[in-house]
C-alpha positions as CSV (number, residue, x, y, z in Angstrom):
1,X,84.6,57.0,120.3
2,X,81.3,56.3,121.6
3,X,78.5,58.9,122.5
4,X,75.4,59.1,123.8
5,X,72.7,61.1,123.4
6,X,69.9,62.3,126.3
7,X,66.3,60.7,125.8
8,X,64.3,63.3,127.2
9,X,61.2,61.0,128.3
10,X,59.8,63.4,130.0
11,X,59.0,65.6,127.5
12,X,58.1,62.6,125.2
13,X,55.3,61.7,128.3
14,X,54.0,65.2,128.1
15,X,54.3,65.3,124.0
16,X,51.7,61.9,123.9
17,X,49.5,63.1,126.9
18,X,49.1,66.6,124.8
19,X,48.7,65.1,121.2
20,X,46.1,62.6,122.9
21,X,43.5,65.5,124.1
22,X,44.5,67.9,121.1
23,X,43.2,64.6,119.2
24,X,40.1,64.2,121.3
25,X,39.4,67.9,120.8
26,X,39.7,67.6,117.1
27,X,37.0,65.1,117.4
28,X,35.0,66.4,119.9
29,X,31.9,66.5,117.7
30,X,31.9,63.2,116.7
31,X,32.1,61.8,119.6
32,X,29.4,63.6,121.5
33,X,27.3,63.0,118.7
34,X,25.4,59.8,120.4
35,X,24.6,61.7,123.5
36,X,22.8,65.2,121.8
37,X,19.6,65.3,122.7
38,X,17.1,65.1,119.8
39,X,15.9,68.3,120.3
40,X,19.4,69.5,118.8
41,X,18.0,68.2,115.4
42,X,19.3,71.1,113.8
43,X,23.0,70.1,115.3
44,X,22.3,66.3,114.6
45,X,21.8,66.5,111.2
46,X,24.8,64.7,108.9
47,X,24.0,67.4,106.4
48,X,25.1,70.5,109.2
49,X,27.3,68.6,110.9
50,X,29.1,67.7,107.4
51,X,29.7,71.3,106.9
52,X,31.0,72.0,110.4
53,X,33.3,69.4,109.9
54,X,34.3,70.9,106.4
55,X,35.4,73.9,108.1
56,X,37.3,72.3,110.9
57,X,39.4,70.4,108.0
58,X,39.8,73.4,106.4
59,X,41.2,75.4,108.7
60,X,43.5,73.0,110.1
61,X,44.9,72.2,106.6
62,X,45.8,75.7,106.2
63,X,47.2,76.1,109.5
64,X,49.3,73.0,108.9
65,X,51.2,74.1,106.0
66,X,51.6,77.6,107.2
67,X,53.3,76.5,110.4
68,X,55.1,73.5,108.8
69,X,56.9,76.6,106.9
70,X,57.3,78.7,109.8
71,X,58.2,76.1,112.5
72,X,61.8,76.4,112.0
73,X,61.6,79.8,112.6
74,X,59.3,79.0,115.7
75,X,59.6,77.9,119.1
76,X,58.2,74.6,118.5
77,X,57.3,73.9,122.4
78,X,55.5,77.4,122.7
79,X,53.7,77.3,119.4
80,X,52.2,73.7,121.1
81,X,51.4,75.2,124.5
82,X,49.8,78.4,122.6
83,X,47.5,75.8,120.4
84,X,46.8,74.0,123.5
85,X,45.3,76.9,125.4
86,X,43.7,78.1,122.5
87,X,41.7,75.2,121.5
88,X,40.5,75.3,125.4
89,X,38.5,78.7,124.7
90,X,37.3,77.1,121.4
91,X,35.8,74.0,123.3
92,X,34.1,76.4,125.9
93,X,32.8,78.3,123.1
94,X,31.6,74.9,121.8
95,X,30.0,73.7,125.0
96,X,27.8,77.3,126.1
97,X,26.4,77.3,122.5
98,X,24.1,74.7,119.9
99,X,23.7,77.1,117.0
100,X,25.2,75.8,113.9
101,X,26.9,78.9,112.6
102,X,28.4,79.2,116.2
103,X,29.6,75.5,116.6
104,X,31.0,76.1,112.8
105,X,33.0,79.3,114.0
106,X,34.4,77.3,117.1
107,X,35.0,74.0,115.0
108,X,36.8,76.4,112.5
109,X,38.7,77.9,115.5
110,X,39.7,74.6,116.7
111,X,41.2,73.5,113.1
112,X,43.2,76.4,112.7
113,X,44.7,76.4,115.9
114,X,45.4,72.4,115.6
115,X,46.8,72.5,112.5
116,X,50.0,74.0,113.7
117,X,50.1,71.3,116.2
118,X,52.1,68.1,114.8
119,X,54.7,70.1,112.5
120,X,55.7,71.3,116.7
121,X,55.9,68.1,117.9
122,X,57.6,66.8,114.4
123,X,60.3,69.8,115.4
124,X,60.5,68.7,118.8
125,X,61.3,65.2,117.9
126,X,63.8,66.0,115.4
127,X,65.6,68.0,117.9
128,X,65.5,65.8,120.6
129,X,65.9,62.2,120.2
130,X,68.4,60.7,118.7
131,X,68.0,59.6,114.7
132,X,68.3,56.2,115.2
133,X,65.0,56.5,117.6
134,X,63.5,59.0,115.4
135,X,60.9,56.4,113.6
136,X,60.1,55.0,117.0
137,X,59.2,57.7,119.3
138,X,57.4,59.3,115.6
139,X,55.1,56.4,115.4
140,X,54.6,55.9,119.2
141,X,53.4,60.0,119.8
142,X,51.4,59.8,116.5
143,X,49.7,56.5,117.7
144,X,48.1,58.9,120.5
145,X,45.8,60.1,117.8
146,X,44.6,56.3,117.2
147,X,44.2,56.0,120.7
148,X,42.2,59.3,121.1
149,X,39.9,57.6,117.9
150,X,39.6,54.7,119.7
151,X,38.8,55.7,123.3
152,X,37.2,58.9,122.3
153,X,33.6,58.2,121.9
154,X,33.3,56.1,125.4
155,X,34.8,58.9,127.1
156,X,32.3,60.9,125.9
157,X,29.7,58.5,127.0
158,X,31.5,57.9,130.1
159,X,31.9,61.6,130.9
160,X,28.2,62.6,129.9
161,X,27.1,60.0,132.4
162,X,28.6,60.7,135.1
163,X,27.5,64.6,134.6
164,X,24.4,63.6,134.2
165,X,23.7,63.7,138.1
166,X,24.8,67.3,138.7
167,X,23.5,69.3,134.9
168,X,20.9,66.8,134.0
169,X,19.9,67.5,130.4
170,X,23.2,69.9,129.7
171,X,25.6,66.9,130.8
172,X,26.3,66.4,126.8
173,X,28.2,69.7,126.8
174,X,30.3,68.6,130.2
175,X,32.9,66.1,127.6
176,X,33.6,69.8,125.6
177,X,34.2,70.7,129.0
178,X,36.2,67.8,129.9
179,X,38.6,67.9,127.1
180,X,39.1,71.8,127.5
181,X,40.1,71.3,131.2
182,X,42.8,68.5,130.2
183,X,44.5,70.9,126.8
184,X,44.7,73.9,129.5
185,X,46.6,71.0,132.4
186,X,48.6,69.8,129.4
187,X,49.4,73.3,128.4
188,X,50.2,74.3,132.0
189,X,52.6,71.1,132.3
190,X,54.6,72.1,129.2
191,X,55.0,75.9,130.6
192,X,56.0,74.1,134.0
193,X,58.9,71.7,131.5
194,X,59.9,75.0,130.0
195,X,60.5,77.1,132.8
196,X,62.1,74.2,135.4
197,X,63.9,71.4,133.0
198,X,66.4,72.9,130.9
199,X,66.0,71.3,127.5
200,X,68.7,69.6,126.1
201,X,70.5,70.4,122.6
202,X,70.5,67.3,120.1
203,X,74.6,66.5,120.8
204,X,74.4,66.8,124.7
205,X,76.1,63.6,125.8
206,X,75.0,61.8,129.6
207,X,76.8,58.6,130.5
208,X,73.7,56.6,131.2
209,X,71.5,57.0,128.0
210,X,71.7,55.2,125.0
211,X,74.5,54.7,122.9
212,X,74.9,55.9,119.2
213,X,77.1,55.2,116.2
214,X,80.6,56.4,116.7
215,X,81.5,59.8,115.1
216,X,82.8,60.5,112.2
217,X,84.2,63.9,110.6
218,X,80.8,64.5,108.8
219,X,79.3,64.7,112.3
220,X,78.9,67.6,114.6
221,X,81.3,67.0,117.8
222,X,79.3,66.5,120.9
223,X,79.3,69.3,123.6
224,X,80.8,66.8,126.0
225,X,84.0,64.5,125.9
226,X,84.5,61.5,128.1
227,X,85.8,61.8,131.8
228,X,89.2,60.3,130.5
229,X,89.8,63.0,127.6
230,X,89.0,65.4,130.0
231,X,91.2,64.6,132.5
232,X,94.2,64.8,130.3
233,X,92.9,68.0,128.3
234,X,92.7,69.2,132.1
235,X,96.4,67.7,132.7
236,X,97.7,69.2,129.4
237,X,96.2,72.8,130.2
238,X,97.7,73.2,133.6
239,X,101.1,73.2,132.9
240,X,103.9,72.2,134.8
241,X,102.3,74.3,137.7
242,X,100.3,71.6,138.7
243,X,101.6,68.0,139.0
244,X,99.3,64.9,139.0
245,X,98.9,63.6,142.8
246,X,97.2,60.6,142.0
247,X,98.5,57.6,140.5
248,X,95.2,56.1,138.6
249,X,94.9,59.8,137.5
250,X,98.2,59.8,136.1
251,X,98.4,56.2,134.6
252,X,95.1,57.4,132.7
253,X,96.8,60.2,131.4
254,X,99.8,58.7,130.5
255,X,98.0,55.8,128.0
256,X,96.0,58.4,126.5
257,X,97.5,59.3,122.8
258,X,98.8,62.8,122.1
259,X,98.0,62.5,118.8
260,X,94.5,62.0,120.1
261,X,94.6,64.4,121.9
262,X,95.4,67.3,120.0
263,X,92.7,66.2,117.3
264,X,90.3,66.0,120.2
265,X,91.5,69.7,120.5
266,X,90.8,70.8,117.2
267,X,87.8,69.3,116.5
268,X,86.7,71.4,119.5
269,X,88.0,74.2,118.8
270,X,86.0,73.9,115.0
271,X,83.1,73.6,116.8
272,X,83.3,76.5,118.8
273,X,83.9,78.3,115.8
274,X,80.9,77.1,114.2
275,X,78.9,77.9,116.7
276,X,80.3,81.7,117.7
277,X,79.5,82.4,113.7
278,X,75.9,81.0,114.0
279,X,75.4,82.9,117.0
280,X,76.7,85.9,115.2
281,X,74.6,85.5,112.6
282,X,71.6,85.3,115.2
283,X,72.4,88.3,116.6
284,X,72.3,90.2,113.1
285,X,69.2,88.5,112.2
286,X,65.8,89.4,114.2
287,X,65.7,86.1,115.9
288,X,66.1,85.7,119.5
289,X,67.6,82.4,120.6
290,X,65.9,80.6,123.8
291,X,66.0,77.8,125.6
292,X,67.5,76.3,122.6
293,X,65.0,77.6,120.1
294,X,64.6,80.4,117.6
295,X,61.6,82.6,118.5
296,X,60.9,85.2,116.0
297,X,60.0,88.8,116.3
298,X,59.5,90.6,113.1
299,X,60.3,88.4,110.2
300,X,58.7,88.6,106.9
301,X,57.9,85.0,105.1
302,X,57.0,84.5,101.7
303,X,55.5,80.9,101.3
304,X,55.8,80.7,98.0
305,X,59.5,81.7,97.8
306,X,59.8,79.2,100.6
307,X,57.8,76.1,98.3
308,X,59.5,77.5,95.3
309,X,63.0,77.7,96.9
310,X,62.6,73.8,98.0
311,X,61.3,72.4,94.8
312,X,64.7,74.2,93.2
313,X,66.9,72.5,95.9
314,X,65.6,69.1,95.0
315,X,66.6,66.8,92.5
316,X,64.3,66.0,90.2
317,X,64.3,62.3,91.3
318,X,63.5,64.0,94.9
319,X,60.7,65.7,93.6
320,X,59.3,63.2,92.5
321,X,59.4,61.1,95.5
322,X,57.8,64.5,97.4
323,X,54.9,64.5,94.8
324,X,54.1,60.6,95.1
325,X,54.5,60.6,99.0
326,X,52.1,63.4,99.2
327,X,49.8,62.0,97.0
328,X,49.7,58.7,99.3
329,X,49.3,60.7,102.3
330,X,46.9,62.7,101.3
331,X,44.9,59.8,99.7
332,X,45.7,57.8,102.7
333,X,44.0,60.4,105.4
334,X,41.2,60.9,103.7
335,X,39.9,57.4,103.8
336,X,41.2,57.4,107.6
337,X,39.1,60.4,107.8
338,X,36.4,59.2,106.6
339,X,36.2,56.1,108.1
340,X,37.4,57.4,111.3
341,X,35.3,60.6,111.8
342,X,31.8,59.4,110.1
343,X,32.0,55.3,110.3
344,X,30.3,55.4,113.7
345,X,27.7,58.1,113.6
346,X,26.7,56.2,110.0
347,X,26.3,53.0,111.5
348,X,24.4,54.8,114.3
349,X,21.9,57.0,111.5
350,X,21.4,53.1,109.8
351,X,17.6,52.5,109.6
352,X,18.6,49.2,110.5
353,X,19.4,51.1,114.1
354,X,23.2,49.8,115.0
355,X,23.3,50.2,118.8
356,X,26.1,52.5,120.7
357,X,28.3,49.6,121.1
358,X,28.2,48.0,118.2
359,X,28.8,51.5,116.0
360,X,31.7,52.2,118.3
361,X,33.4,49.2,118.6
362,X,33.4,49.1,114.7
363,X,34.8,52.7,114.8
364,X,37.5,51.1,118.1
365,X,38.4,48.3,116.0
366,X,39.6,50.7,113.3
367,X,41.8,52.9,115.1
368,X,43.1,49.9,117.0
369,X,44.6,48.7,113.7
370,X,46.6,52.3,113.6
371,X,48.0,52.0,116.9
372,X,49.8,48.9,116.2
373,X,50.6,49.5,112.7
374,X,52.2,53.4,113.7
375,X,54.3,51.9,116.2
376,X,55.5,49.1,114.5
377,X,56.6,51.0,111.4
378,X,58.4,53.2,113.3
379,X,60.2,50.3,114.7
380,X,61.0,49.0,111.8
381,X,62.1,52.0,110.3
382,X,64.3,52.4,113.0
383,X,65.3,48.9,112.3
384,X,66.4,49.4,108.4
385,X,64.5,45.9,107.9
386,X,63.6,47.2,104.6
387,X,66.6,49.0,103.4
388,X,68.9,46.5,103.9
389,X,66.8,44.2,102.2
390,X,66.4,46.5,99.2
391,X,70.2,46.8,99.3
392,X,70.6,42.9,99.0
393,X,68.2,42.8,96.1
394,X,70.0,45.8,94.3
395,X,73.4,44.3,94.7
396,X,72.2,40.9,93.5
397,X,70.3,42.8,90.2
398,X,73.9,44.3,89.7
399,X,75.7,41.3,89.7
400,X,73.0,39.4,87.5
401,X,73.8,42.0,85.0
């Protein structure tokens, strides 16, 4: 049998407009670096504005882990809108101030409440597309931070210029401005998706989305059966009170398999066992459940039991793998980092005196490049290009031997 599984697209929409400012905001220095005015030197410097940035990283690495523990005890959709509407008040903050120990508080604010940002939308996902799209959509929202690299800088020029007519020599602070207007709409749109569409559980089945794998007895049953099964479940539970009075109804019913049937009947009845026990233990535990989510009230997490708990879960061969793939990554974002955040306002401090164009085109060029290599790794991840190749070559070592 055949399901399918809702794409909710537009949540996805409102996931990549989000991400995209939440990236701009992240960068916000950087890219309104060309348009201080030199009086700022003490804001200009790379020295200060090294250490501002320091903090930013800082705070959004801790914030990162913390709520990559604690989002599946979260509301992933609510801890999003709440980073977006706080990163708003850290942009004003930002934008009525120069100092440097004040633009290092903000940037600091702005890290930590960014950093619980992606481990949402990683949730969010998870829970909502199917797994066979997973890689895609992953590498499509994540290529909004690419995009916010690559456009980020001339929207800051763009915006600055255009402000230029009504605050004159303040228009540099109207792209902090900008960007904190567009996380508060973004936070706004995802209360409005909240409270209006209800969101959909990861099994909810719609006749015209996309189909999936059929089911197997590992799987979860979907919330849904087709119009046919339920048409003879319907037939089978109404007892002879109630005769079919139409003939396509009843020829429909009649090549439908009891056997079939009844284990369509079971399996149901399984899963509403499940999920009366889970929602027992919910009510026992001091979680509320809503709009599909867990939101916590008073629960006590240790980190370390929780980092502890998983290494002793995993295999050591799994470990492993963990320690190597975070080693990459982390190897991986600091060079993107560093070439993302500093590459332009280096080229611009050059004594050979790069121009704005040419130092941001460099910088353009770069996170171009990570737009199209995020999406198409998640496509081919979706794909199993890779693994099936692997496969071949494992099976053809095997049979060497």
């Amino acid at each position: 049998m055949n399901v399918t599984v809702k794409r909710p697209l537009g949540l996805l929409i409102l996931l990549f407009w989000s991400y995209f400012f939440t990236s701009l905001a992240r960068r916000a220095i950087q890219n309104v670096y060309s348009v201080i005015p030199m009086e700022f030197k003490g804001t200009r410097e790379n020295t200060h504005l090294g250490s501002i940035i320091t903090v930013q990283t800082l705070g959004y690495t801790v914030t990162k882990l913390i709520g990559g523990i604690l989002m599946d005890r979260l509301n992933p959709l609510q801890v999003f809108t709440y980073s977006l509407i706080s990163v708003s008040g850290s942009l004003l903050l930002l934008s009525v101030s120069s100092h440097r120990i004040v633009w290092s508080i903000a940037y600091g604010l702005t890290g930590l409440t960014l950093g619980s940002s992606w481990p949402a939308i990683s949730k969010i996902l998870r829970i909502s597309v199917a797994p066979q799209e997973l890689a895609t959509w992953w590498g499509l929202i994540s290529s909004s931070s690419n995009l916010a690299g690559c456009s980020g800088a001339w929207i800051s020029i763009a915006v600055a210029s255009f402000s230029n007519i009504f605050l004159g020599d303040l228009a540099w602070r109207a792209p902090f401005i900008f960007v904190g207007v567009c996380c508060t709409l973004s936070a706004l749109l995802l209360i409005a998706y909240q409270r209006f569409v209800t969101i959909s559980i990861p099994n909810e089945i719609s006749s015209k989305t996309m189909p999936t794998k059929d089911l197997d007895p590992s799987e979860p049953l979907p919330t849904e059966i087709s119009k046919r099964d339920q048409l003879s479940l319907k037939y089978l539970n109404s007892g002879s009170k109630h005769k079919p009075y139409d003939d396509d109804c009843y020829s429909l019913m009649s090549t439908l398999k009891m056997s079939q049937i009844g284990s369509l009947r079971s399996e149901q009845e399984c899963r509403n066992e499940k999920i009366n026990q889970s929602s027992n233990r919910q009510d026992k535990d001091p979680i509320n459940n809503r709009g599909g989510y867990a939101t916590v009230q008073f629960v006590k997490v240790n980190i370390i039991n929780q980092i502890s708990k998983l290494f002793h879960i995993l295999s050591p061969r799994q470990r492993l793998l963990l320690v190597s793939s975070a080693s990459v990554h982390m190897c991986s974002t600091f060079l993107r980092y560093a070439i993302g955040d500093w590459i332009g306002i280096m080229l611009l401090s050059n004594e050979y005196g790069y121009s704005k164009n040419t130092a941001y085109s460099v910088a353009s060029s770069y996170e171009f490049g990570g737009i199209v290599g995020s999406m198409l790794i998640g496509v081919v991840a979706d794909l199993k290009i890779f693994s099936s190749h692997f496969r071949l070559l494992r099976n053809n070592t095997t049979l060497c031997r």
